[in-house]
TITIZA-140057 format. One record per residue (C-alpha): y, z, x; residue in one letter. Coordinates in steps of 0.2 Angstrom, whole numbers, padded with zeros to 4 digits, always signed. Layout:
N
YZXA ...
***
This chain:
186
-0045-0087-0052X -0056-0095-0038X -0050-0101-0022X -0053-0117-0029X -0044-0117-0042X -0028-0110-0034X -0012-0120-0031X -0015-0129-0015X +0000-0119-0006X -0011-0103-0011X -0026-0110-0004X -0018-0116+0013X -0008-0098+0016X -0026-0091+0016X -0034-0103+0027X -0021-0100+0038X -0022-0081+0039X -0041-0082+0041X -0039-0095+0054X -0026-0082+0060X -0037-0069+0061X -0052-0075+0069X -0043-0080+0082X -0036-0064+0086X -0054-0056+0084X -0061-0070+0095X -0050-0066+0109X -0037-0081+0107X -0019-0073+0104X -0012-0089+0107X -0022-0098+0093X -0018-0081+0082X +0000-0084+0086X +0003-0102+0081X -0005-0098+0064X +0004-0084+0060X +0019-0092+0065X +0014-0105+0053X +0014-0095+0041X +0029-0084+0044X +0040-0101+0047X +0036-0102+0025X +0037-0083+0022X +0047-0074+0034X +0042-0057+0023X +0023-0061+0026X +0018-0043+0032X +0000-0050+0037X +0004-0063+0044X +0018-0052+0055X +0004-0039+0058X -0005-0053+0065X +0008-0058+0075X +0012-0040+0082X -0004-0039+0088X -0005-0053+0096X +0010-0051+0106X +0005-0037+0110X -0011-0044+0118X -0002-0058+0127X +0011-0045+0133X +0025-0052+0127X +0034-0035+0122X +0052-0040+0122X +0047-0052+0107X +0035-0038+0100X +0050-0024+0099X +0058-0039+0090X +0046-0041+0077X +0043-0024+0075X +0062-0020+0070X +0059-0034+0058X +0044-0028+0050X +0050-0011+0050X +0065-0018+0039X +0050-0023+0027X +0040-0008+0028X +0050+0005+0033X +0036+0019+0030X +0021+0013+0040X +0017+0024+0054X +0008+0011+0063X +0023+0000+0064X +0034+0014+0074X +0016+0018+0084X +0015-0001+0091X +0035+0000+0094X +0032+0015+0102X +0020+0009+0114X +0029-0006+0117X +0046+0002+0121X +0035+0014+0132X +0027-0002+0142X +0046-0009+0143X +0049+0009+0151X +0062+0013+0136X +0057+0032+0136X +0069+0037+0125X +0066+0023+0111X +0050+0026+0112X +0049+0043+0111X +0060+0040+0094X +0049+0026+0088X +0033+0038+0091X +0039+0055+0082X +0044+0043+0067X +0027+0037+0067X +0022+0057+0067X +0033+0062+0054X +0026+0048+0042X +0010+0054+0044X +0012+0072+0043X +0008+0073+0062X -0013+0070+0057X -0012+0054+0071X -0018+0066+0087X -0016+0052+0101X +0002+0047+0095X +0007+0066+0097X -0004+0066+0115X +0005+0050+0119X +0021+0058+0113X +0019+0077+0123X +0014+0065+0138X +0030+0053+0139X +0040+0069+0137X +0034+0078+0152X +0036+0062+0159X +0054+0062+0155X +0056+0080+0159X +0050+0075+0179X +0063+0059+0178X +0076+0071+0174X +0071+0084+0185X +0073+0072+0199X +0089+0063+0194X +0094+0083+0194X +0087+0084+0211X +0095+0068+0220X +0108+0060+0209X +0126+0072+0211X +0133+0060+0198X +0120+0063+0184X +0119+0081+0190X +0137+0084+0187X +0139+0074+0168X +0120+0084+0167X +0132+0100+0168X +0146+0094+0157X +0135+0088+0142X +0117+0085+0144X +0113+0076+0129X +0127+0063+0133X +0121+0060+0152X +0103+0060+0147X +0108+0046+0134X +0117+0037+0146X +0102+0034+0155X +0091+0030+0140X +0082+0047+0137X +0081+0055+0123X +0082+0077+0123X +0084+0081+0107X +0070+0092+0098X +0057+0081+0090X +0055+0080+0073X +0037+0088+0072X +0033+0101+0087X +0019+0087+0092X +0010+0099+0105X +0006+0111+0090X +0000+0095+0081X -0010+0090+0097X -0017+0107+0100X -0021+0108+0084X -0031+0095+0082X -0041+0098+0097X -0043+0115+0089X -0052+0110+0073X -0060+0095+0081X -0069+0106+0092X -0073+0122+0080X -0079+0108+0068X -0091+0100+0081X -0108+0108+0080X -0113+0118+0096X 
***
């Protein structure tokens, strides 16, 4: 069937995402956002149109509403590894380290671990974490004594997360350097 002969709903969600779309590639998020929002107002489950919508945010830096949208989508599509990426990222910016570190080991167990800056980003924000502890150790008696008592617990209560991630990521980083580099010609 040719565009015109679709129903004219049909025709209009397409214009709509196009119009989306090239506005995001143009550089106008707004204009990207109203159009997906269009199209998300008549389909809620419209994962294009959300995609679109996520990445504009993102752009705009509205990460609050992003992390929103991303939980939606996620709902939707719970197996995309590019969703939990973006969350990640955006949790990371909102300075959320524990979230994200979640959000970015889910997007590495999806994939099998084969997204090499997502594990980078991932060994980064957990040394990161590892010196926010290490000081919170050093200068914080409180956290230094419920550190002592359970560490998990007083890490969580200050919106870290310890636990082993899913994938060891910095054999999955190293890794990848490795064959990157014995693949590369000399």
């Amino acid at each position: 069937m040719s565009i015109g002969a679709m129903p004219e709903i049909g025709r209009w969600k397409i214009q709509q995402l196009r119009a989306a779309e090239f506005a995001l590639a143009g550089g106008d998020a707004g204009l990207a956002i109203q159009h997906a929002e269009l199209l998300i107002a008549d389909d809620p489950t419209h994962l294009p149109a959300l995609e679109i919508l996520a990445k504009a945010l993102w752009q705009v830096g509205d990460l609050p509403r992003l992390t929103a949208l991303m939980d939606g989508m996620i709902r939707l599509n719970p197996y995309e590894p590019g969703y939990f990426a973006l969350l990640g990222a955006a949790h990371q910016s909102l300075g959320r380290i524990g979230a994200a570190i979640n959000a970015f080991g889910r997007s590495l167990e999806l994939d099998g671990g084969k997204d090499a800056s997502v594990a980078e980003m991932l060994v980064d924000l957990r040394r990161f974490q590892q010196n926010l502890i290490d000081g919170l150790l050093t200068d914080d008696s409180a956290f230094r004594s419920a550190y002592r008592q359970d560490p998990v617990a007083a890490c969580r209560a200050r919106g870290f997360e310890i636990d082993p991630p899913a994938a060891d990521v910095s054999l999955i980083a190293g890794s990848r350097k490795a064959s990157f580099l014995a693949a590369r010609p000399s």
